[in-house]
N, CA, C and O atoms as CSV, one atom per row, in Angstrom:
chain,resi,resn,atom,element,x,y,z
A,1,UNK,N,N,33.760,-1.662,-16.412
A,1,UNK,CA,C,32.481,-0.974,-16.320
A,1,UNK,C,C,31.327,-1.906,-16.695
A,1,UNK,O,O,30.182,-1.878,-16.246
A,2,UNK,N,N,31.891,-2.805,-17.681
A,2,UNK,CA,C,30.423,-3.677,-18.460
A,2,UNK,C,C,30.195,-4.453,-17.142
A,2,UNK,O,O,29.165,-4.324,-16.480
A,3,UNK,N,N,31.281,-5.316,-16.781
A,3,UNK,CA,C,30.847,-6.037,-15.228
A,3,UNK,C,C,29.837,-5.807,-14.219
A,3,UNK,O,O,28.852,-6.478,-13.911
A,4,UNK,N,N,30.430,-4.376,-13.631
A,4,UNK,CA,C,29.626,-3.874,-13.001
A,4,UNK,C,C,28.425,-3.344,-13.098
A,4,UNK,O,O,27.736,-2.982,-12.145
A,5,UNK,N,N,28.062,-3.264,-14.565
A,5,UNK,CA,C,26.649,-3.170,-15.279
A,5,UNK,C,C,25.793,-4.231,-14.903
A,5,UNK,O,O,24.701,-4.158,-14.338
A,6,UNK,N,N,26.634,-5.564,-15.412
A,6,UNK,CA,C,26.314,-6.791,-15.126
A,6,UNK,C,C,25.567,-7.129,-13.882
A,6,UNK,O,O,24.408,-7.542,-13.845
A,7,UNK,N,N,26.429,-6.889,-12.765
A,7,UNK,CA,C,26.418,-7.267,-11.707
A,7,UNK,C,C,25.031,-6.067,-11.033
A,7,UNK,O,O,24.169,-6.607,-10.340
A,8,UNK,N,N,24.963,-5.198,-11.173
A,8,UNK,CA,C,23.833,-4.209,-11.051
A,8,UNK,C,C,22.641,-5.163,-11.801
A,8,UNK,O,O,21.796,-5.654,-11.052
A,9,UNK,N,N,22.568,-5.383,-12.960
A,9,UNK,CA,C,21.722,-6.080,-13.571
A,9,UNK,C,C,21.004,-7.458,-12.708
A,9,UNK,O,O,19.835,-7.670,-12.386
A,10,UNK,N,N,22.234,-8.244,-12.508
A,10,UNK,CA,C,21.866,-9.255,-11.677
A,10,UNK,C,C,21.619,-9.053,-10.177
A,10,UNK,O,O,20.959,-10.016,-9.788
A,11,UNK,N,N,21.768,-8.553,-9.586
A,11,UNK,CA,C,21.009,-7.660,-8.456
A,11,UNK,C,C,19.339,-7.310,-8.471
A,11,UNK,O,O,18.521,-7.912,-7.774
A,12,UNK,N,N,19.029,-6.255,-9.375
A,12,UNK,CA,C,18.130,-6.424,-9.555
A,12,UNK,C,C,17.339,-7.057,-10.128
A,12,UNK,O,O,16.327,-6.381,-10.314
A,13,UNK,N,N,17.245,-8.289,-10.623
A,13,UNK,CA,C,17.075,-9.715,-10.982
A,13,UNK,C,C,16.573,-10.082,-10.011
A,13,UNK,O,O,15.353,-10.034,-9.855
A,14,UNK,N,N,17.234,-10.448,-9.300
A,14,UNK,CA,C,16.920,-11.029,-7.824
A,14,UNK,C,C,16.655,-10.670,-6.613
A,14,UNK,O,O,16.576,-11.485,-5.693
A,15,UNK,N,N,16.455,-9.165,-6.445
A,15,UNK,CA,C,15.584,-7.960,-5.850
A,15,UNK,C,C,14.164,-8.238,-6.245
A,15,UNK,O,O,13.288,-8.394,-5.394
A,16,UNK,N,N,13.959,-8.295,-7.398
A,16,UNK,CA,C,13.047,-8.075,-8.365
A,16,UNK,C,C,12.172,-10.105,-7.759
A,16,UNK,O,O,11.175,-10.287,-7.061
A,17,UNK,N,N,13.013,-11.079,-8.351
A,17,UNK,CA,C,12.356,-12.280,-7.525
A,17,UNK,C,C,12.009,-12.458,-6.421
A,17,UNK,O,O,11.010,-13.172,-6.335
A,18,UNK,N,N,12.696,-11.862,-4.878
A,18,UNK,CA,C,12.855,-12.036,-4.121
A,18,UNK,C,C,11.347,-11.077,-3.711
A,18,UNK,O,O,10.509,-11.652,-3.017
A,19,UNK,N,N,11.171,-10.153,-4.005
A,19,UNK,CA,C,10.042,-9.498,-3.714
A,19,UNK,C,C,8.709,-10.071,-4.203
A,19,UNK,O,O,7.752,-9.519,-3.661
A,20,UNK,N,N,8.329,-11.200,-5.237
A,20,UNK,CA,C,7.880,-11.432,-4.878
A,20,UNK,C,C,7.532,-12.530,-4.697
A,20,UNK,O,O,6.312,-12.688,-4.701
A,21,UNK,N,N,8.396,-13.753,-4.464
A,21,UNK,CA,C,8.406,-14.873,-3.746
A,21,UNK,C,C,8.244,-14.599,-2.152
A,21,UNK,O,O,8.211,-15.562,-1.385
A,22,UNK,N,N,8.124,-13.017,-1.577
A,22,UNK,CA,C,8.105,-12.822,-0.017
A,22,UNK,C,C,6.740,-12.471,0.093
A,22,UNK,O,O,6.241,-12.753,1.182
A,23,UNK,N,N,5.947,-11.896,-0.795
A,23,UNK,CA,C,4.260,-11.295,-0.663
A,23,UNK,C,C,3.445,-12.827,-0.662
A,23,UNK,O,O,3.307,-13.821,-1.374
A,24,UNK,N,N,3.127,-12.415,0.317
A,24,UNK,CA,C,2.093,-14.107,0.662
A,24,UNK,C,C,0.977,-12.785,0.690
A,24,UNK,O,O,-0.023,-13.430,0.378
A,25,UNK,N,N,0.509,-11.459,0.844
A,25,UNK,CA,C,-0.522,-10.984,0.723
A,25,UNK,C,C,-1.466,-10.801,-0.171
A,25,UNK,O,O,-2.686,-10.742,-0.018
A,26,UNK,N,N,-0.632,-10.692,-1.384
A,26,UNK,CA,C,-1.544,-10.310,-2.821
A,26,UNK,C,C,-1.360,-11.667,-3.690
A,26,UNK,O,O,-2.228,-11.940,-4.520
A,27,UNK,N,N,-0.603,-12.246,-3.569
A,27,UNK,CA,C,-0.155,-13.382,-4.986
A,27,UNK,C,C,-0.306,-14.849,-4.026
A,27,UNK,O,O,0.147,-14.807,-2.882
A,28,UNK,N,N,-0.926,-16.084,-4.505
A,28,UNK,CA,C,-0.977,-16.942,-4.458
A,28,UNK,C,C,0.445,-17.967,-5.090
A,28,UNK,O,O,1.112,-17.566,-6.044
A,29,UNK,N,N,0.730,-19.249,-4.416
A,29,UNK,CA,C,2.071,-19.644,-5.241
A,29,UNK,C,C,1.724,-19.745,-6.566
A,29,UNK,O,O,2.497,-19.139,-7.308
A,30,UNK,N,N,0.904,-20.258,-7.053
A,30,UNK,CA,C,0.401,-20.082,-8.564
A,30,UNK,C,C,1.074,-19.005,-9.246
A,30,UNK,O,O,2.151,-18.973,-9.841
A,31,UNK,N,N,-0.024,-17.914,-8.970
A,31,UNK,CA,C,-0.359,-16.766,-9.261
A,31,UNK,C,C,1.365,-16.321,-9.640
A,31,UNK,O,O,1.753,-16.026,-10.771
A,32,UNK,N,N,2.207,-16.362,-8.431
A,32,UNK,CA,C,3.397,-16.168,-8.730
A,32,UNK,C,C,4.492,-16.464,-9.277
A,32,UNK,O,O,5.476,-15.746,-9.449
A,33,UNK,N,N,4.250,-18.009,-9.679
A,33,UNK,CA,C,5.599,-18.303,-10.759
A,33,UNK,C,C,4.540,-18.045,-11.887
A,33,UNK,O,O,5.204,-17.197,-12.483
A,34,UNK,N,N,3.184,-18.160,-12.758
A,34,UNK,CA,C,2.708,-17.518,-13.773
A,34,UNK,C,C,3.429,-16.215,-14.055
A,34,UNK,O,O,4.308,-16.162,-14.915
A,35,UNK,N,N,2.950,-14.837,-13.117
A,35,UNK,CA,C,3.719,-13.796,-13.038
A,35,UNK,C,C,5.403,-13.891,-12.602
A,35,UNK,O,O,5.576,-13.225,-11.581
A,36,UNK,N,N,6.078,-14.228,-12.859
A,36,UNK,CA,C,7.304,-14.544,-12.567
A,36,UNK,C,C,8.059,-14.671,-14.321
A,36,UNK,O,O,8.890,-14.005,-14.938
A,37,UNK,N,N,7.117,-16.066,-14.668
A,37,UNK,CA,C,7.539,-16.572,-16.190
A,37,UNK,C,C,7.051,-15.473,-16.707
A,37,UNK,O,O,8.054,-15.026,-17.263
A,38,UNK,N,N,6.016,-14.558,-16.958
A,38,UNK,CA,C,5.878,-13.406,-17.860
A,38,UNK,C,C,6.325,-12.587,-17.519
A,38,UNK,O,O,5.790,-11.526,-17.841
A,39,UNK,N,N,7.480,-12.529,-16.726
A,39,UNK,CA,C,8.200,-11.356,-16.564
A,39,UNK,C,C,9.507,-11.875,-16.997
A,39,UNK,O,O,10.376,-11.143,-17.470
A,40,UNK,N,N,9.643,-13.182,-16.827
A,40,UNK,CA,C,11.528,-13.495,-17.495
A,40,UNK,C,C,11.942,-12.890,-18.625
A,40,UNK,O,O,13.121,-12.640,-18.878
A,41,UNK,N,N,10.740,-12.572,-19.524
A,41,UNK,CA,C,11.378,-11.497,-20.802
A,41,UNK,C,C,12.363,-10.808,-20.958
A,41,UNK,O,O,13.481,-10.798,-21.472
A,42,UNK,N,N,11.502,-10.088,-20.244
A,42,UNK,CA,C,11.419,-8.594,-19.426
A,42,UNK,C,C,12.780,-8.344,-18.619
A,42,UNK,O,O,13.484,-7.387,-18.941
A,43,UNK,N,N,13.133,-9.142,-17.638
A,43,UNK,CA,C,13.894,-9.420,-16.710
A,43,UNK,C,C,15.245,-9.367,-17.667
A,43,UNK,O,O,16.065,-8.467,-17.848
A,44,UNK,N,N,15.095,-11.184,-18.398
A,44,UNK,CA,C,16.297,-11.363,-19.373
A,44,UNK,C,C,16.891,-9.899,-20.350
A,44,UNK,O,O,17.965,-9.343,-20.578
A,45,UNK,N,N,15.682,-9.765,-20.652
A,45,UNK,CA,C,16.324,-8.837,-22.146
A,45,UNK,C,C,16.704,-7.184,-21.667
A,45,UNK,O,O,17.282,-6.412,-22.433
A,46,UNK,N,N,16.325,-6.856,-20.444
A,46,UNK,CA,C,16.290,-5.607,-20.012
A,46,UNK,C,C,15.772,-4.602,-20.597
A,46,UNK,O,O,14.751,-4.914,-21.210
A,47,UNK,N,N,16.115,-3.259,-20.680
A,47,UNK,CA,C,15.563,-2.144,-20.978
A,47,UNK,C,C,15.370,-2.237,-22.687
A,47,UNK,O,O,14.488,-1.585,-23.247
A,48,UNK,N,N,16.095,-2.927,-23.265
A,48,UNK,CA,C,16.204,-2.650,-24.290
A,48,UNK,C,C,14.818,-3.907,-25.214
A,48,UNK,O,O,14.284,-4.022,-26.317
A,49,UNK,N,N,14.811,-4.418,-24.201
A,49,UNK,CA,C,13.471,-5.498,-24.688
A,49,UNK,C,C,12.015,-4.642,-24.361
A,49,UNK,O,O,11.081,-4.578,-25.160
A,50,UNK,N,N,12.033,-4.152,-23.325
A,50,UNK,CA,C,11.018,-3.534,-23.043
A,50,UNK,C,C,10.753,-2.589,-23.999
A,50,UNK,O,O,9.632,-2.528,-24.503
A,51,UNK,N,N,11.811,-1.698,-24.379
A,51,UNK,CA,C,11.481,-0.704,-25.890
A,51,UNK,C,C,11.141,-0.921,-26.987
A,51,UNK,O,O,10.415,-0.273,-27.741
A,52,UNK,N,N,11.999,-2.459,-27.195
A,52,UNK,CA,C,11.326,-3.196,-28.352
A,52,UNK,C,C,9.675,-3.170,-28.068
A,52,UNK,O,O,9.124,-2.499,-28.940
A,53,UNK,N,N,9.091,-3.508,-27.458
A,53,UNK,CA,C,8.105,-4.106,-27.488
A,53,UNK,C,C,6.875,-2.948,-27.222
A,53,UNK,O,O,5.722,-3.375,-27.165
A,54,UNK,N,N,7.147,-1.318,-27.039
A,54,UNK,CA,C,6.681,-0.664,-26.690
A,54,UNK,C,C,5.716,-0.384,-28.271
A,54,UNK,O,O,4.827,0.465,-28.212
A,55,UNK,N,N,5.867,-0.863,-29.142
A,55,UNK,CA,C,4.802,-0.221,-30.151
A,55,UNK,C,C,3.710,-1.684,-30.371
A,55,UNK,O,O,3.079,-1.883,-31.410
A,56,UNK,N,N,3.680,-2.470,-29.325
A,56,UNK,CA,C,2.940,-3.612,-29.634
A,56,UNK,C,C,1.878,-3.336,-28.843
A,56,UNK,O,O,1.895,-2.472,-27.967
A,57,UNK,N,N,0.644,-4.258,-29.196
A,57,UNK,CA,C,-0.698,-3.955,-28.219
A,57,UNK,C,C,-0.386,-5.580,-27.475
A,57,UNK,O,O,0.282,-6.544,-27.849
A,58,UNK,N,N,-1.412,-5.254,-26.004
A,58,UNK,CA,C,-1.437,-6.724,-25.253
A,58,UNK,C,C,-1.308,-7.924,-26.298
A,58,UNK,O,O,-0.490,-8.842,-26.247
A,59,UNK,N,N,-2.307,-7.711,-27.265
A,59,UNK,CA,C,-2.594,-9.049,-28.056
A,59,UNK,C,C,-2.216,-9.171,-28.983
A,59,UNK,O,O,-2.723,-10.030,-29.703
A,60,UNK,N,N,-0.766,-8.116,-29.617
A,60,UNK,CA,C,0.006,-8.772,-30.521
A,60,UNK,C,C,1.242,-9.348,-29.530
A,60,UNK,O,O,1.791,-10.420,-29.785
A,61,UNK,N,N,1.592,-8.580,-28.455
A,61,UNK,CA,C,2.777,-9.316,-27.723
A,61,UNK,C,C,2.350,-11.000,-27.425
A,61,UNK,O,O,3.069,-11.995,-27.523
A,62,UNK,N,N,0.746,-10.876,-26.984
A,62,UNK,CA,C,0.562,-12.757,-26.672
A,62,UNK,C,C,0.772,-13.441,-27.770
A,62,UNK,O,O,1.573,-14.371,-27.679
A,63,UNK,N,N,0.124,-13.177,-29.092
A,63,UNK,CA,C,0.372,-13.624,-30.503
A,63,UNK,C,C,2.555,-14.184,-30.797
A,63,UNK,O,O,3.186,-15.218,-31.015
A,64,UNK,N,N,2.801,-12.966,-30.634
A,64,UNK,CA,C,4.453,-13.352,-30.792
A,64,UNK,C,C,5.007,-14.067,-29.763
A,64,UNK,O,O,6.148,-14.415,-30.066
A,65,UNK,N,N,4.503,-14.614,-28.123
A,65,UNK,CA,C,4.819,-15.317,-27.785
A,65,UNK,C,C,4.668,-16.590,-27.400
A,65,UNK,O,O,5.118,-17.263,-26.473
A,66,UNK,N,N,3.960,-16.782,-28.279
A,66,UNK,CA,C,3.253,-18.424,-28.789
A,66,UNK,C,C,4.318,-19.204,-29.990
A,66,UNK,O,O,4.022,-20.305,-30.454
């Protein structure tokens, strides 16, 4: 079962890249590995990073990731 968690996980990983390394409409190449790296968190740590981080404001999350 954990596998296939896994493997769901890594799926959308790369659902998740693939969408938007394909938008040439809204994001510049810049623009998109910037937004890309501030999402590897996110990405890496999954749901459970995102909860962590739900009692923080914008500018204590930039503070802790310095």
């Amino acid at each position: 079962m954990l596998i296939i968690i896994y493997k769901l996980h890594a799926m959308n990983l790369i659902t998740g890249i693939w969408a938007i390394l394909r938008n040439n409409e809204m994001l510049t190449w810049p623009e998109k590995i910037k937004f890309a790296i501030g999402l590897l968190p996110a990405m890496l740590g999954g749901q459970a990073y995102v909860e962590a981080q739900d009692g923080l404001s914008v500018k204590e999350w930039m503070i802790k990731q310095v």
